[in-house]
C-alpha positions in Angstrom: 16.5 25.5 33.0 16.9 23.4 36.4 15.5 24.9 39.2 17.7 25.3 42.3 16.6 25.5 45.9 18.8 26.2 48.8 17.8 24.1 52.5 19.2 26.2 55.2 19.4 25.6 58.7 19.6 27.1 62.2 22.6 24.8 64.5 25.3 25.1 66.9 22.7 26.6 69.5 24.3 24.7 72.4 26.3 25.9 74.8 28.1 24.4 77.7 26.7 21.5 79.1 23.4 22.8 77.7 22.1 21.0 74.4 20.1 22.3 71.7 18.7 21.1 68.6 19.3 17.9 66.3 21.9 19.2 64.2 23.7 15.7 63.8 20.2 14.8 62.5 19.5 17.2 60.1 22.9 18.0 58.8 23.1 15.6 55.9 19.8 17.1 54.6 20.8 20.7 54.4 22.9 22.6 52.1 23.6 25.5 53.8 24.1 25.9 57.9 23.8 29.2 60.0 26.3 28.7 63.1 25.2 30.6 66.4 27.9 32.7 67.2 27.5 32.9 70.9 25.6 36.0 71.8 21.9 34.2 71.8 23.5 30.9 72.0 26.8 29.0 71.2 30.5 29.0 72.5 33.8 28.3 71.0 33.9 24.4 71.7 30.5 24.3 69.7 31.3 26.3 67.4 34.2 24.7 66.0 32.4 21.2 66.4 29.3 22.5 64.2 31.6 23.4 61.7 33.4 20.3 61.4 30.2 18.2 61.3 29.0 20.9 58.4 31.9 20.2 56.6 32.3 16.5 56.3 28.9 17.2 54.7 29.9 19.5 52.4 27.3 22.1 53.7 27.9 25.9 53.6 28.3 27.9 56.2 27.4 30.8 57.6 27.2 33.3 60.7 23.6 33.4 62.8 24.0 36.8 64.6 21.8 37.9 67.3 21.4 40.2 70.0 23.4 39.4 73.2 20.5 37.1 75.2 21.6 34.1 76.0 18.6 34.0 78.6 15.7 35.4 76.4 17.6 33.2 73.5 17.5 36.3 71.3 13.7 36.4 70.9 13.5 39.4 73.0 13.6 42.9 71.6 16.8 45.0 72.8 17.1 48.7 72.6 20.2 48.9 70.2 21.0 51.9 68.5 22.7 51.6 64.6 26.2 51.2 65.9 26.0 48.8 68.4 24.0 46.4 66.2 26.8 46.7 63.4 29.5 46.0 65.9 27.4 43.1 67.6 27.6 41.3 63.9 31.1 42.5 63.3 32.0 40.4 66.5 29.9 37.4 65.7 31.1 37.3 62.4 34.5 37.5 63.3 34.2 34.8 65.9 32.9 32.3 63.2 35.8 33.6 60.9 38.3 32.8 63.1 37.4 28.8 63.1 36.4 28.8 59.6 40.0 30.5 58.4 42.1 27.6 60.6 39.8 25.3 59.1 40.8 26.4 55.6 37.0 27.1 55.1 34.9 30.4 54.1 32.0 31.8 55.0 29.3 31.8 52.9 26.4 33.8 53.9 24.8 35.5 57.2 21.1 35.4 58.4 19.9 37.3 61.5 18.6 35.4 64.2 15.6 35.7 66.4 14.5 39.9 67.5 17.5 41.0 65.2 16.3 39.5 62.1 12.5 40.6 62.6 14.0 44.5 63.5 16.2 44.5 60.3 12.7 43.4 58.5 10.6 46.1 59.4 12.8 48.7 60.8 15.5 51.1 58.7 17.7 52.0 60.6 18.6 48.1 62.1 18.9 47.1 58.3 21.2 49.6 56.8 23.6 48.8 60.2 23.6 44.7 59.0 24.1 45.8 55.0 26.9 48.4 56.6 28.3 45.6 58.6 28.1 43.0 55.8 29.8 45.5 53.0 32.3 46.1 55.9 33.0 42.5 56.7 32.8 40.8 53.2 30.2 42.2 50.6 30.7 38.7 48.5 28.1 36.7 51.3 24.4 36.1 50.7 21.9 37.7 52.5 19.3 35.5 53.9 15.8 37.6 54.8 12.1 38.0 54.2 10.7 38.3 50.9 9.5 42.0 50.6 11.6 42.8 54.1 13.4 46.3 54.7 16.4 44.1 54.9 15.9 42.1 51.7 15.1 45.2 49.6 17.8 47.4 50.9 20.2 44.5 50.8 19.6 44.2 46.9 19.8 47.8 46.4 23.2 48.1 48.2 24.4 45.3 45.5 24.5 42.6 47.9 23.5 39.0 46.9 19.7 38.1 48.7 18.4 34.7 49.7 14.9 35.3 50.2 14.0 32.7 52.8 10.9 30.3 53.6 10.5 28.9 57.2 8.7 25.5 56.5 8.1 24.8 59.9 6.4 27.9 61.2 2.5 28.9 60.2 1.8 31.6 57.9 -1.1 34.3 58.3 -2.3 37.3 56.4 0.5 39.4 58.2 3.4 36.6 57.1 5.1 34.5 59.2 4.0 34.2 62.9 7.9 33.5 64.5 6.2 33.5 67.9 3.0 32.4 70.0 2.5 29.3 67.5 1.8 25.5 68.0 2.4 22.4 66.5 -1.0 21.6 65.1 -0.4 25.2 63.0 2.5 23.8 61.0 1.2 20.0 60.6 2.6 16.6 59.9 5.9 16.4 58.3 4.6 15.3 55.6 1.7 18.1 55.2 4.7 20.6 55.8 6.3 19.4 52.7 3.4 19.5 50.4 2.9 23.1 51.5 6.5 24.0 50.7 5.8 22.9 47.2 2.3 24.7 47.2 4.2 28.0 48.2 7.0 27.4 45.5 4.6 26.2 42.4 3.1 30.0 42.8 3.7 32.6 39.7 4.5 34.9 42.2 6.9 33.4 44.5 10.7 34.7 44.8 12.0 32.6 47.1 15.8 30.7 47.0 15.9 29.3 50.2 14.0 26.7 52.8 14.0 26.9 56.6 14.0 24.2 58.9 15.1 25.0 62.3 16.8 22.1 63.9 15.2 22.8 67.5 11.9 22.3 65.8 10.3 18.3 66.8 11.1 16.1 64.0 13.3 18.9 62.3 15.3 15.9 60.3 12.4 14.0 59.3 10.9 17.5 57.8 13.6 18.2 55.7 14.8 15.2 54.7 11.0 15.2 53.4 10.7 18.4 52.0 14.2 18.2 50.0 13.1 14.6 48.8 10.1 16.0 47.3 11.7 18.9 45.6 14.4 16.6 44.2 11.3 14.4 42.9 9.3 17.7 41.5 12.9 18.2 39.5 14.4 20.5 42.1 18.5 20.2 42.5 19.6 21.7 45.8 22.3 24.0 46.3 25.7 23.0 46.5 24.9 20.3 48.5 27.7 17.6 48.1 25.4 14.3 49.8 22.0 13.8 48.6 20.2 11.2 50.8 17.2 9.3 49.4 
């Protein structure tokens, strides 16, 4: 049986006349896109222009929710109670919806962005609001979440579909992932990042069905370009990706 491996991205972070990230870059290397939905970053114009470059790549799409922190970028932690984190993804869900329906396009999954995904990891109450949120919104999207996470095991218990996700270009300790306080030299050479991707996805143990590469990251294109031409080389398809670029 094929194995199949989803590359996901983090884009449309820009807002105004600020720009963020290489998503032009990285787009034709990705299968699946998570659009900001302008609470930690994003507005309308970018919105719609992120899903029309996701499009003509046939990439799927999806909403990356986050606390309301356009200044902290949605890396700090807010005091949010259960209902006002479900309606903060209702809203951001619904703002990506709204493009997405004119566009005659659905959404395909949600991932968490920033404070909000790390709280829905480790915290109960913050992941049964996004599984609530999700059932309520459309219980048919994939999850995307830590491997062994609050929010990835509740999410598969409530019957909802889970991508357990990788970051490839962020370091790994004992404790998991370090999201923040890291440096380049942790992560490596493009090239060193992709051979550690495979490392990670050749183990007995691993449950993983998707790849990270966030598109503010330095050479974000050039790292997953890499990384999804040596999966498709170790005989790795990608998912639903409609361009594959050798």
């Amino acid at each position: 049986m094929k194995k199949e491996m989803d590359l996901n991205c983090d884009v449309g972070e820009s807002f105004g006349i600020y720009r963020y990230g290489s998503d032009e870059a990285v787009m034709p290397f990705v299968s699946s896109a998570n659009i900001a939905c302008g609470f930690h970053a994003g507005d309308p114009h970018v919105i719609k222009k992120t899903i029309d470059l996701a499009a003509s790549y046939g990439v799927r799409i999806g909403a990356h929710v986050g606390f309301p922190d356009r200044i902290g970028f949605g890396t700090r932690d807010i005091k949010a109670d259960a209902q006002e984190v479900y309606d903060y993804i209702i809203y951001q869900m619904g703002a990506l919806d709204g493009f997405l329906t004119i566009a005659g396009l659905s959404m395909s999954h949600i991932k968490l962005h920033g404070s909000l995904y790390m709280m829905a990891s480790e915290q109960k109450e913050i992941s049964c609001a996004t599984i609530e949120a999700i059932q309520a919104f459309n219980p048919g999207l994939d999850v995307y979440a830590l491997p062994g996470s609050e929010l990835s095991i509740r999410a598969e218990g409530a019957g909802l579909r889970v991508m357990n996700e990788y970051y490839a270009d962020r370091p790994y300790d004992v404790n998991g992932e370090k999201r923040f306080g890291w440096c380049e030299e942790e992560i490596g050479s493009p090239f060193k990042i992709a051979e550690t991707v495979m490392k990670v996805l050749d183990q007995e143990s691993c449950d993983l069905q998707t790849v990270c590469v966030h598109s503010d990251t330095r050479e974000a294109a050039n790292i997953m370009k890499l990384v999804r031409n040596t999966l498709v080389h170790a005989g790795w398809s990608i998912r639903s990706c409609k361009k594959l670029l050798v």
